[in-house]
PAKE-860024 format. One record per residue (C-alpha): x, y negated, z; residue number from 1. Coordinates in nm, 2 decimals, always signed. Each point is the difference from the previous one (the first is absolute). Layout:
BEGIN
> X;Y;Z;NUM
...
# end
This chain:
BEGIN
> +0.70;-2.02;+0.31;1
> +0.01;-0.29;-0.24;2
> +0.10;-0.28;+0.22;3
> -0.06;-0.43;-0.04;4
> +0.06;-0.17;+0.29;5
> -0.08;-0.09;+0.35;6
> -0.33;-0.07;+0.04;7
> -0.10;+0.10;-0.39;8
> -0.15;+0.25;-0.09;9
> +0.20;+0.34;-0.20;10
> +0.01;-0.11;-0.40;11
> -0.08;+0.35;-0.22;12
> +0.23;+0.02;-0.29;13
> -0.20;-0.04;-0.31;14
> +0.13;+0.32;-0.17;15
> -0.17;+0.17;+0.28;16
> -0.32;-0.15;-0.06;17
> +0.03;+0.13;-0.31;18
> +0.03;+0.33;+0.11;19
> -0.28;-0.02;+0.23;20
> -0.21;-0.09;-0.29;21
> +0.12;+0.30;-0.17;22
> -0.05;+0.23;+0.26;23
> +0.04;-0.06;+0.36;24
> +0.18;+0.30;+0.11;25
> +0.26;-0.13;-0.28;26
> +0.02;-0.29;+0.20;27
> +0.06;+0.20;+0.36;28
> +0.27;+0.20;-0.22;29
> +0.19;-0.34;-0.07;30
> -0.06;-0.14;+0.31;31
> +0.17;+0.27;+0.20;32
> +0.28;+0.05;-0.25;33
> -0.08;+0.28;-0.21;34
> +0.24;+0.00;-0.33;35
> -0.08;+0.16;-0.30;36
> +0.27;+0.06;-0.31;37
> -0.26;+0.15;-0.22;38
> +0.01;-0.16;-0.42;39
> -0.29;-0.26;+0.09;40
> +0.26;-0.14;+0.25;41
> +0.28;+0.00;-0.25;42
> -0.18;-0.18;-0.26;43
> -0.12;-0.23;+0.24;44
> +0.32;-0.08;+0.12;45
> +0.14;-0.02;-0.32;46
> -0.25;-0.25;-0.13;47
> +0.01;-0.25;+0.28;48
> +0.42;+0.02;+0.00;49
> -0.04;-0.32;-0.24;50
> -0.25;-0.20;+0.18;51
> +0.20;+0.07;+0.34;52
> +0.34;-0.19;-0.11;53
> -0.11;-0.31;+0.09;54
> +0.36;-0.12;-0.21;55
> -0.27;+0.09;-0.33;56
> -0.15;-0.36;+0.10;57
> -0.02;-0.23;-0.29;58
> -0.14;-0.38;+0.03;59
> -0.32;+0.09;-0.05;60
> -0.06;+0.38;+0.13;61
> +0.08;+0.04;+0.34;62
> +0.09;+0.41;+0.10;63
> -0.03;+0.12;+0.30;64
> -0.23;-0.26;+0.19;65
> -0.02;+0.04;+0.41;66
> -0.37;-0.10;+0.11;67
> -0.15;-0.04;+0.30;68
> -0.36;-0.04;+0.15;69
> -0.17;-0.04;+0.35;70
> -0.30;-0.12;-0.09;71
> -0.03;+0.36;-0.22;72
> +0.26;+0.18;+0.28;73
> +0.25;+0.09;-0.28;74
> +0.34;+0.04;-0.15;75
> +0.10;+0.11;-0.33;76
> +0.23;-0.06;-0.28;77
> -0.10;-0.09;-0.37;78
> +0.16;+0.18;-0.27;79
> +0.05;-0.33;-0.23;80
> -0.21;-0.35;+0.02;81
> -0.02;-0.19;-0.28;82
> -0.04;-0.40;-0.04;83
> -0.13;-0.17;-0.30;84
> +0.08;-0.38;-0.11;85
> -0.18;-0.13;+0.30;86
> +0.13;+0.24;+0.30;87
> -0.32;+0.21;+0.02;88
> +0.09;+0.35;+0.10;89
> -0.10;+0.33;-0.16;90
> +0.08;+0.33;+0.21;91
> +0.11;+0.28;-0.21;92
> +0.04;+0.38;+0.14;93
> +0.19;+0.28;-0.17;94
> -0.16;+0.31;+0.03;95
> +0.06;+0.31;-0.18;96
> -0.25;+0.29;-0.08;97
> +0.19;+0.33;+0.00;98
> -0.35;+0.19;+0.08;99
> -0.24;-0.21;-0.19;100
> +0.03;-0.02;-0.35;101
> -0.18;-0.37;-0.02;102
> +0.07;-0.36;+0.07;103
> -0.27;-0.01;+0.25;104
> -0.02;-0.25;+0.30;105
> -0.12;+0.21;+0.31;106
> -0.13;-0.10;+0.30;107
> +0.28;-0.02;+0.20;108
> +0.14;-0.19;-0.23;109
> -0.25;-0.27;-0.02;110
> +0.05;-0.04;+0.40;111
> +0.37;-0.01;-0.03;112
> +0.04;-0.28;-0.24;113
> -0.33;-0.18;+0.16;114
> +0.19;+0.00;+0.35;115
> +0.30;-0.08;-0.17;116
> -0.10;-0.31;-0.18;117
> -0.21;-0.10;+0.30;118
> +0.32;+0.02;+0.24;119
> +0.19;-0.23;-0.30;120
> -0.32;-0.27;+0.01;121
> +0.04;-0.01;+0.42;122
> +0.34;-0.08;+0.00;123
> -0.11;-0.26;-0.21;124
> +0.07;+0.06;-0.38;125
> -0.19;-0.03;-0.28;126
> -0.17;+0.40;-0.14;127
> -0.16;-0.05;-0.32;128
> -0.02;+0.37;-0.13;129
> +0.12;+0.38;+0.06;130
> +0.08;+0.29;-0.17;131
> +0.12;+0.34;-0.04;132
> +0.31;+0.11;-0.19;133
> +0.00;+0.40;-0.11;134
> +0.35;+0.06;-0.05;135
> -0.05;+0.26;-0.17;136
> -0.25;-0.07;-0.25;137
> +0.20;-0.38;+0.01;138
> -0.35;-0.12;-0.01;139
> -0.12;-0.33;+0.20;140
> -0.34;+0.00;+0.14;141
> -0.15;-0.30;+0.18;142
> -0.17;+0.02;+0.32;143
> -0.32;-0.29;+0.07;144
> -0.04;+0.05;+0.34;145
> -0.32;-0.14;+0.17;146
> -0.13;-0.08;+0.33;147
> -0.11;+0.40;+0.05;148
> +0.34;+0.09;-0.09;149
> +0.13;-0.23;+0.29;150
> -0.26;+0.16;+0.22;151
> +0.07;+0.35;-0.07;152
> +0.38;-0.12;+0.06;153
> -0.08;-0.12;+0.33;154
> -0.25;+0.31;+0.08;155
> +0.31;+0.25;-0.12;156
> +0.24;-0.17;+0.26;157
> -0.22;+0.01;+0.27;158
> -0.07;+0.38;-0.08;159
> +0.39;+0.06;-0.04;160
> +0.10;-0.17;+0.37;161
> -0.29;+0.24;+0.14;162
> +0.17;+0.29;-0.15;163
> +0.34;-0.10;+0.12;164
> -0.18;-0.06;+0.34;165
> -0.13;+0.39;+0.00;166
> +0.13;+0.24;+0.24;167
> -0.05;+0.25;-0.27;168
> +0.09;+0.05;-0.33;169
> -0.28;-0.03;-0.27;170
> -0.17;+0.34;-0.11;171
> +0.16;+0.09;-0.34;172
> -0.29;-0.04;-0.32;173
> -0.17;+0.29;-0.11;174
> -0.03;+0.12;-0.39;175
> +0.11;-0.39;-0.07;176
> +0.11;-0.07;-0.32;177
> +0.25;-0.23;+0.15;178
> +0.20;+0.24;+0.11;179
> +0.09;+0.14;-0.31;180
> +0.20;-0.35;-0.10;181
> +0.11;-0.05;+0.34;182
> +0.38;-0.05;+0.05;183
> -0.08;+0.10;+0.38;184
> -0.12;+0.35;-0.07;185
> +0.29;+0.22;+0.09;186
> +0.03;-0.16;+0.38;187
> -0.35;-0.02;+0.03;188
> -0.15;+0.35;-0.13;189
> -0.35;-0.08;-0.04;190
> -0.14;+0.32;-0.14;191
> +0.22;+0.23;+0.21;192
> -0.19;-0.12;+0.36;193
> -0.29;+0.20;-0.04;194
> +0.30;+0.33;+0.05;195
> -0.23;+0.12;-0.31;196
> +0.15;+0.06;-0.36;197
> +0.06;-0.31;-0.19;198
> -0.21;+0.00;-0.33;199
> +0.20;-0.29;-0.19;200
> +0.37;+0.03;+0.08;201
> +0.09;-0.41;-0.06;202
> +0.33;+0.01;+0.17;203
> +0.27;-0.06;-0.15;204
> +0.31;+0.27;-0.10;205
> +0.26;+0.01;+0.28;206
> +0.30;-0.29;-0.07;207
> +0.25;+0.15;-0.21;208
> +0.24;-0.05;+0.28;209
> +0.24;+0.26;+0.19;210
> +0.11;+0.06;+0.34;211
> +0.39;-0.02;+0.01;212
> +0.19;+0.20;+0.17;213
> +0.37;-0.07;+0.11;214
> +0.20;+0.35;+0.04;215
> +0.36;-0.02;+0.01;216
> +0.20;-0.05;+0.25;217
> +0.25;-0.34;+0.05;218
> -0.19;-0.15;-0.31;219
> -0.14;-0.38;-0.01;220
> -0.34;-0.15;-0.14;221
> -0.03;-0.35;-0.08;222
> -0.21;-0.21;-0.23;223
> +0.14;-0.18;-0.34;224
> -0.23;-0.18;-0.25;225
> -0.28;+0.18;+0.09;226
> +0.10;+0.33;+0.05;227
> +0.17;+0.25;+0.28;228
> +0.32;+0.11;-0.10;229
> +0.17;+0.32;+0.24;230
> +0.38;+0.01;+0.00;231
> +0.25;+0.16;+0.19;232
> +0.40;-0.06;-0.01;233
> -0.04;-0.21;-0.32;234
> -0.23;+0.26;-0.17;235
> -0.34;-0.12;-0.09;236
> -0.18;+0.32;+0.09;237
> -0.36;-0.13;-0.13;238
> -0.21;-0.32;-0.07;239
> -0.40;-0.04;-0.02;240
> -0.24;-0.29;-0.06;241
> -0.12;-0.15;+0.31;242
> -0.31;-0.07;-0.15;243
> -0.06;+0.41;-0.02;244
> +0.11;+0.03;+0.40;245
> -0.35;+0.08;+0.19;246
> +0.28;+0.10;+0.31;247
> +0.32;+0.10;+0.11;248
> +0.09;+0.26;+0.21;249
> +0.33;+0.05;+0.11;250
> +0.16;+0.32;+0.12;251
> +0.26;+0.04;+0.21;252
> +0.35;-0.23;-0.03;253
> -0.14;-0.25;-0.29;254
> +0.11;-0.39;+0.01;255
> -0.29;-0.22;-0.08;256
> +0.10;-0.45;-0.06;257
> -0.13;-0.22;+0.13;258
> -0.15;-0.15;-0.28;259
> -0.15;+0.32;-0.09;260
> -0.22;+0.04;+0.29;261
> -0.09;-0.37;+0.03;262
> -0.13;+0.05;-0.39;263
> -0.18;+0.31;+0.05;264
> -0.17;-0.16;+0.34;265
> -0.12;-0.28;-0.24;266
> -0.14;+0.21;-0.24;267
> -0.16;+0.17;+0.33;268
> +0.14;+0.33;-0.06;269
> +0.10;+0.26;+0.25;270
> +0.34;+0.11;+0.12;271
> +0.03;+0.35;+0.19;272
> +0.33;+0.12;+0.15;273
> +0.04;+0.40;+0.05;274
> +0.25;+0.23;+0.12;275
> +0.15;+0.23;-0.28;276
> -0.24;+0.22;+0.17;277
> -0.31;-0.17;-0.05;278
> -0.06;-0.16;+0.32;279
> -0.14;-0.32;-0.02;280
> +0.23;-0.24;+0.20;281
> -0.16;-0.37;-0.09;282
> -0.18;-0.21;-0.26;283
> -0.03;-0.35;-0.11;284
> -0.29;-0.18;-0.11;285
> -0.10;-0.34;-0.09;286
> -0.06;-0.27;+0.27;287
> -0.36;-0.04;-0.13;288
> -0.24;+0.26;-0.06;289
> -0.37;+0.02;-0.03;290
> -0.34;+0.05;+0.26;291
> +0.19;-0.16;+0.32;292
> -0.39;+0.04;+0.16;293
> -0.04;+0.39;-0.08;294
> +0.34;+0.10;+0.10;295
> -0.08;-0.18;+0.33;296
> -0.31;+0.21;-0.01;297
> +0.18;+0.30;-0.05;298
> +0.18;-0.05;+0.31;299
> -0.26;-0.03;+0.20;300
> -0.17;+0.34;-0.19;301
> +0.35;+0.17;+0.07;302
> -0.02;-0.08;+0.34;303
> -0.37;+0.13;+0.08;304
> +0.01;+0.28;-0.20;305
> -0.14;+0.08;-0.34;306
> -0.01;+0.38;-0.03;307
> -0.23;-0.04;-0.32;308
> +0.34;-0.07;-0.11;309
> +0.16;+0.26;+0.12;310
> -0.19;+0.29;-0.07;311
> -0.02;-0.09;-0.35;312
> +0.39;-0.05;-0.05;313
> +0.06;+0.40;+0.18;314
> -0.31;+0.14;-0.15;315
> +0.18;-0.13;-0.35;316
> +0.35;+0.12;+0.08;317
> -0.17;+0.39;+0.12;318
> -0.23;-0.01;-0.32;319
> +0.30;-0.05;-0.23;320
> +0.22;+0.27;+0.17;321
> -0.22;+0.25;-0.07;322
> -0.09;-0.11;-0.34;323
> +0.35;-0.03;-0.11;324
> +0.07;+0.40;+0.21;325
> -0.29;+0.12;-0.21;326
> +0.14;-0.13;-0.36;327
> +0.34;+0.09;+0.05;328
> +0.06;+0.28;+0.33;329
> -0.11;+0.36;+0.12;330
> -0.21;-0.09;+0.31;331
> -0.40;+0.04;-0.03;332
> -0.01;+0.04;+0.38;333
> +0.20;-0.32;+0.07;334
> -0.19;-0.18;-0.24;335
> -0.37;+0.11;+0.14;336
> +0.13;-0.15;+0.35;337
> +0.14;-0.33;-0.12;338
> -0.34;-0.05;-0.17;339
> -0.21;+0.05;+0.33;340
> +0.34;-0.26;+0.12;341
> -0.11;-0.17;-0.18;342
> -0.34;-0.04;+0.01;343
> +0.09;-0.01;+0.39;344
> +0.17;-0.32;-0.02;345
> -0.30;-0.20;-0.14;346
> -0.17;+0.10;+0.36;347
> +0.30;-0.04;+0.24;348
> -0.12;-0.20;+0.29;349
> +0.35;-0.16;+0.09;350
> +0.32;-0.06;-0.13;351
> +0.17;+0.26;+0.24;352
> -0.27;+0.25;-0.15;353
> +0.10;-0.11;-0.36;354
> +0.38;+0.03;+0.07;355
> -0.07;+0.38;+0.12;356
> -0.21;+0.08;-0.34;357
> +0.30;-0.18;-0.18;358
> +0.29;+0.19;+0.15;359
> -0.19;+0.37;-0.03;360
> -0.05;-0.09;-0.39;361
> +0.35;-0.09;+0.00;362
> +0.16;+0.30;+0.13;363
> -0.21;+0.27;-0.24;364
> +0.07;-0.26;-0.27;365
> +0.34;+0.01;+0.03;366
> +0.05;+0.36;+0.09;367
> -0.16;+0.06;-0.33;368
> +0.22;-0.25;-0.21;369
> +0.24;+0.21;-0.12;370
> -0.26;+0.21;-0.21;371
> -0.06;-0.32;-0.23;372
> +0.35;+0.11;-0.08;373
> +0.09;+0.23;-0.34;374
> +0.15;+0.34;+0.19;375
> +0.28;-0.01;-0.26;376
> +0.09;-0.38;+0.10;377
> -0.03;+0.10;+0.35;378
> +0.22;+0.33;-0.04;379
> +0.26;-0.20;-0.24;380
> +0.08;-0.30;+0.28;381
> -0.06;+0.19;+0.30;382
> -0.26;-0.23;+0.10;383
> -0.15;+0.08;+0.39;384
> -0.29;-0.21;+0.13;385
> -0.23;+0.05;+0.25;386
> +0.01;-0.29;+0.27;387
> -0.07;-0.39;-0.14;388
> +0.31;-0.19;+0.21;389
> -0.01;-0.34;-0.05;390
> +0.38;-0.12;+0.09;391
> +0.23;+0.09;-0.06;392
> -0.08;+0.26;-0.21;393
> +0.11;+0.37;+0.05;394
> -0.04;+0.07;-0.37;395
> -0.02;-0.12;-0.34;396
> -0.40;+0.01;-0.08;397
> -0.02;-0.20;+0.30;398
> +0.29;-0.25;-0.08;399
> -0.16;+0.00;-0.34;400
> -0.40;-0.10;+0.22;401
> +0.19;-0.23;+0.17;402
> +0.14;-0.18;-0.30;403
> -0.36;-0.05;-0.17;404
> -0.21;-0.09;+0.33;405
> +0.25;-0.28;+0.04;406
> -0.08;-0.10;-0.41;407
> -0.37;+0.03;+0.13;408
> +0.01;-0.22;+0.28;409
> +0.22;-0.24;-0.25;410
> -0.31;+0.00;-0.20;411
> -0.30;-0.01;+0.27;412
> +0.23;-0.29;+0.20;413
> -0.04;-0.19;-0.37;414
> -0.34;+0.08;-0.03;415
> -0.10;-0.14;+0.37;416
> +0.22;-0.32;-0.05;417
> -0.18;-0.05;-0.33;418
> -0.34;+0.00;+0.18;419
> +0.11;-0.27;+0.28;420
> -0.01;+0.24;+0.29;421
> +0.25;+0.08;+0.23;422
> +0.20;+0.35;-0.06;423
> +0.04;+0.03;+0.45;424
> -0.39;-0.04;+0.05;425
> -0.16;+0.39;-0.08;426
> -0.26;+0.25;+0.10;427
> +0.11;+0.30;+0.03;428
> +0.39;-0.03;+0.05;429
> +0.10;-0.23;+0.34;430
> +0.15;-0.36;-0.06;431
> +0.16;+0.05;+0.33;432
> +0.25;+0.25;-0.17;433
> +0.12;-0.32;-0.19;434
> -0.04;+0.14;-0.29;435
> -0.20;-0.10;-0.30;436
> -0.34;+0.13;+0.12;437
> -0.19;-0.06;-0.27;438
> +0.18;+0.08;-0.32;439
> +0.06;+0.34;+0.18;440
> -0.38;+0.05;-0.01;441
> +0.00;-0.06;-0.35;442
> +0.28;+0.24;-0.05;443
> -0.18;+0.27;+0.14;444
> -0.29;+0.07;-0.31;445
> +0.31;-0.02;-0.28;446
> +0.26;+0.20;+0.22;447
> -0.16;+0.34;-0.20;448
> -0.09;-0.13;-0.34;449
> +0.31;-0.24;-0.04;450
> +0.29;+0.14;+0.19;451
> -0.05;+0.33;+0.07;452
> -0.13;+0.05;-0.37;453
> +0.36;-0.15;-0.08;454
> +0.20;+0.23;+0.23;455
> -0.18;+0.28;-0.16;456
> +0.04;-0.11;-0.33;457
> +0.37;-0.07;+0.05;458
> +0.15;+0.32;+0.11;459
> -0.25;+0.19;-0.23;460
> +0.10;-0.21;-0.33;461
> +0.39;+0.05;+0.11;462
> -0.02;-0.40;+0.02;463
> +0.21;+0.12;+0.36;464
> +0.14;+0.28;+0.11;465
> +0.19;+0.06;+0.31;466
> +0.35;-0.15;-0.08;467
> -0.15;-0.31;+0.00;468
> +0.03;+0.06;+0.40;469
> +0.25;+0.02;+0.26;470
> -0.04;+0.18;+0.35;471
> +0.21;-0.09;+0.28;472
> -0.07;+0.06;+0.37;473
> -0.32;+0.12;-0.09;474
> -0.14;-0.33;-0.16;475
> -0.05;+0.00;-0.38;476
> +0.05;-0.28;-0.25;477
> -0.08;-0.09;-0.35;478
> +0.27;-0.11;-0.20;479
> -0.01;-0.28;-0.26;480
> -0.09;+0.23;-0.34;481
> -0.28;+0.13;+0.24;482
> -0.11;-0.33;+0.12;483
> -0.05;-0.10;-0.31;484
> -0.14;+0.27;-0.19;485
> -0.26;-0.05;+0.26;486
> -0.06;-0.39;-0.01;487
> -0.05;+0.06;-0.38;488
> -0.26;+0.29;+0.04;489
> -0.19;-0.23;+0.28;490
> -0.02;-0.28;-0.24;491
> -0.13;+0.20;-0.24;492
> -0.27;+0.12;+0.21;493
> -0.08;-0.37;+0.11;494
> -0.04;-0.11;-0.30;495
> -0.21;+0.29;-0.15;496
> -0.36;-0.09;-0.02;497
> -0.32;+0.25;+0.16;498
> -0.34;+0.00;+0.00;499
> -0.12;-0.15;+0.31;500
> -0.19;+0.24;+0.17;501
> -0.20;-0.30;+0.19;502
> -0.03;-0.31;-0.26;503
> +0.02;+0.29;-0.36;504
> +0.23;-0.21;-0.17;505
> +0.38;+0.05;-0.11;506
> +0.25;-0.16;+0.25;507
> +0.37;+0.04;+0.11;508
> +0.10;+0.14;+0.32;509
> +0.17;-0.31;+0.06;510
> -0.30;-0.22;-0.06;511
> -0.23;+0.20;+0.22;512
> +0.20;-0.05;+0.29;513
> -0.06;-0.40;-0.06;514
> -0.40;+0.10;-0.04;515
> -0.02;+0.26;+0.34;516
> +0.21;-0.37;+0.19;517
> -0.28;-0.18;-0.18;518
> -0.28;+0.23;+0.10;519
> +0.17;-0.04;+0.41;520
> -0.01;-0.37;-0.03;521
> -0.33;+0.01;-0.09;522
> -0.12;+0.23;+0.30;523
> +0.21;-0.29;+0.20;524
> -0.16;-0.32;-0.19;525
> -0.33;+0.15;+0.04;526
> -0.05;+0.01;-0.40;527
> +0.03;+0.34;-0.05;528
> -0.28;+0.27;+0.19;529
> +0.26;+0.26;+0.09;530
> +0.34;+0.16;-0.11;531
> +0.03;+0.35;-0.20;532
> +0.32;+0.16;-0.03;533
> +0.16;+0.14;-0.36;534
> -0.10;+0.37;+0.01;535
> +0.15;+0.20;-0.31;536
> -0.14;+0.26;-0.19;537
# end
């Protein structure tokens, strides 16, 4: 992973050490790329952005000092080094304390400016001191650091290259106190695990970012001084901060630059192309992504079989059918059988045996969907609906379906990505129909509560109605006001918040997606005991 030569053995960046003497599951979460953009990160960032310009070097403070050790098996970087009147060297770090109110010199700390200054005295320079400097508080604490700080230096390494070494990721910490300032906390969900209500919610508020979505037709996106402008024939039609983009999708005949996807690939966000109907037809992500080892891992899961997995994703998807028939439709009796479907499911002995329970909850599902309908809408647009056809579409509730399960899949395709593991590698849905198995299991315990809700919502509210649609040779299509009027009532219903009905606490739709992808991975990394679908109530 960390590589130093032929014959020598792997040097462990000292910022990882650091970690590890944090929390060693921290470490695992760097080592295998996990990215976090929570305010501890931004600070952070922010802090050291002086101390990394190594053009801040004056005669007698060095910035951003390369070091190197093989006698301690390390490489690192000092945020500034300072030389007195005789050359001695003193090793300054900038840290900032966005979570703990005081100057204080941790642990981790003390091991990262002890292996520091002991990787500048073996290559032969002068260390007379250390210290810490809280940006922040712009306070300057020194750090003594003795011969047990030197051991416990050398101790934490050795720990660190055994849990890079691990075919397993280490188990999260329970009721630690750590978590609670830990910048790590939303990829590594310590306290939701247990599949047990959290009792201290710690995690930060979803990023005030937005997905964007790129409607009409023959217009251009590019990027301009750090924002996405949309124009068409010499009209600018729109412009957004990038640093608000947490996606784009784009729908239907949309130009994107060049330089626009290259910067949205560095910032690691997600591009998804889709027909003007909804179906998903491609998606870029960045070269380098997190967990390499799980998603090999989840491979070799998809290829034996997990029907854990798959019971869990179908017993979700029935669950939430009939919930959302018996808050909003006429059908007691449909509702009573998708419940023992649903219980069912959680003891289907095969997949083919799952797929059967999944396709009879389907059909008195949807021969019921048009009683989540008002009778007056219904009788005012003529609406008919009986039959779920996928595409094309023979009429406009199921052009309307199609439109938000594509948005859905935008989402759970984002969500796996996220996570590190690969969108063609499922349970329940066949990666031999080269499709993207796995955010299709995903889609199937929001199809109800998400899209469906938005359907139903839509042509209720008047948000559509139906001419927003066009019927030719017997296939039905939405039109732009109608595509739109749609996108906006899905995003909406994304980026609403709900009470968890596993974990008890407040989060979007949108972010529990990321959380279920989380919950898979861990089934796959062995961290996590088993996976529970999102069941409404």
């Amino acid at each position: 992973m960390y590589g130093a030569g032929e014959g020598q053995r792997d040097l462990i960046p000292i910022s990882l050490v650091a970690h590890q003497a944090f929390c060693p599951r921290r470490a695992w979460l760097e080592a295998v790329g996990e990215t976090t953009d929570t305010h501890q990160m931004a600070v952070g960032t922010e802090a050291h952005a002086p101390a990394d310009d190594p053009a801040g070097s004056r005669s007698r403070r060095n910035r951003a000092v390369d070091v190197i050790s093989h006698d301690l098996g390390v490489i690192g970087r000092c945020d500034t080094v300072e030389l007195d009147e005789n050359a001695a060297m003193t090793v300054v770090e900038h840290k900032a304390t966005p979570v703990r109110r005081r100057p204080e010199v941790t642990e981790p700390m003390r091991v990262q400016v002890a292996l520091l200054s002991g990787a500048l005295a073996d290559m032969g320079y002068p260390v007379t001191g250390q210290a810490i400097y809280f940006t922040n508080h712009h306070t300057r604490v020194d750090v003594p650091i003795s011969p047990d700080d030197m051991a416990l230096a050398r101790e934490t390494v050795a720990a660190t290259a055994r849990t890079l070494a691990a075919k397993e990721a280490p188990p999260p910490l329970e009721d630690d106190r750590r978590c609670s300032r830990c910048s790590h906390i939303s990829v590594c969900l310590p306290d939701e695990r247990p599949l047990a209500p959290v009792t201290r919610r710690i995690v930060v508020a979803d990023p005030d970012t937005q997905v964007l979505h790129l409607t009409t037709p023959g217009s251009r996106a590019y990027v301009t001084r750090g924002r996405i402008e949309v124009g068409k024939s010499g009209e600018k039609l729109g412009t957004f901060p990038i640093e608000r983009v947490q996606g784009v999708v784009v729908h239907g005949n949309v130009d994107l630059s060049s330089g626009l996807i290259r910067e949205l690939l560095w910032r690691s966000l997600s591009v998804v192309w889709c027909t003007s109907s909804g179906r998903v037809t491609g998606w870029a992500r960045a070269a380098q992504g997190p967990n390499g080892g799980p998603r090999l891992l989840q491979h070799v899961a998809s290829h034996s079989g997990r029907i854990d997995l798959a019971r869990q994703f179908v017993s979700a998807k029935v669950a939430n059918q009939a919930t959302l028939l018996r808050r909003h439709g006429d059908a007691s009796t449909a509702v009573a059988r998708l419940r023992e479907l649903q219980r069912e499911a959680l003891e289907a002995p095969s997949l083919n045996d799952l797929f059967g329970i999944e396709g009879d909850a389907a059909a008195r599902y949807f021969e019921c969907f048009l009683s989540m309908l008002r009778p007056k809408v219904i009788e005012a647009e003529g609406l008919a609906f009986s039959v779920r056809t996928r595409r094309p579409a023979r009429d406009p509730i199921n052009a309307a379906l199609n439109l938000c399960y594509g948005l859905l899949t935008a989402d759970a395709l984002r969500a796996v990505v996220a996570c590190g593991l690969d969108p063609h590698a499922g349970f329940l849905h066949s990666s031999g129909r080269n499709k993207p198995a796995l955010a299709l299991d995903l889609v199937e315990e929001f199809r109800a509560p998400v899209a469906d809700s938005v359907v139903i919502n839509a042509f209720n509210n008047g948000e559509i109605r139906a001419r927003d649609f066009t019927t030719a040779l017997g296939t039905t299509r939405i039109g732009e006001r109608g595509r739109k009027a749609l996108i906006a009532g899905y995003e909406r219903r994304v980026t609403g918040t709900f009470r968890h009905p596993i974990f008890g606490y407040d989060v979007t739709w949108r972010r529990a997606m990321e959380i279920q992808a989380r919950l898979v991975l861990g089934v796959v990394d062995g961290t996590q005991p088993r996976y529970q679908g999102v069941k409404i109530r």
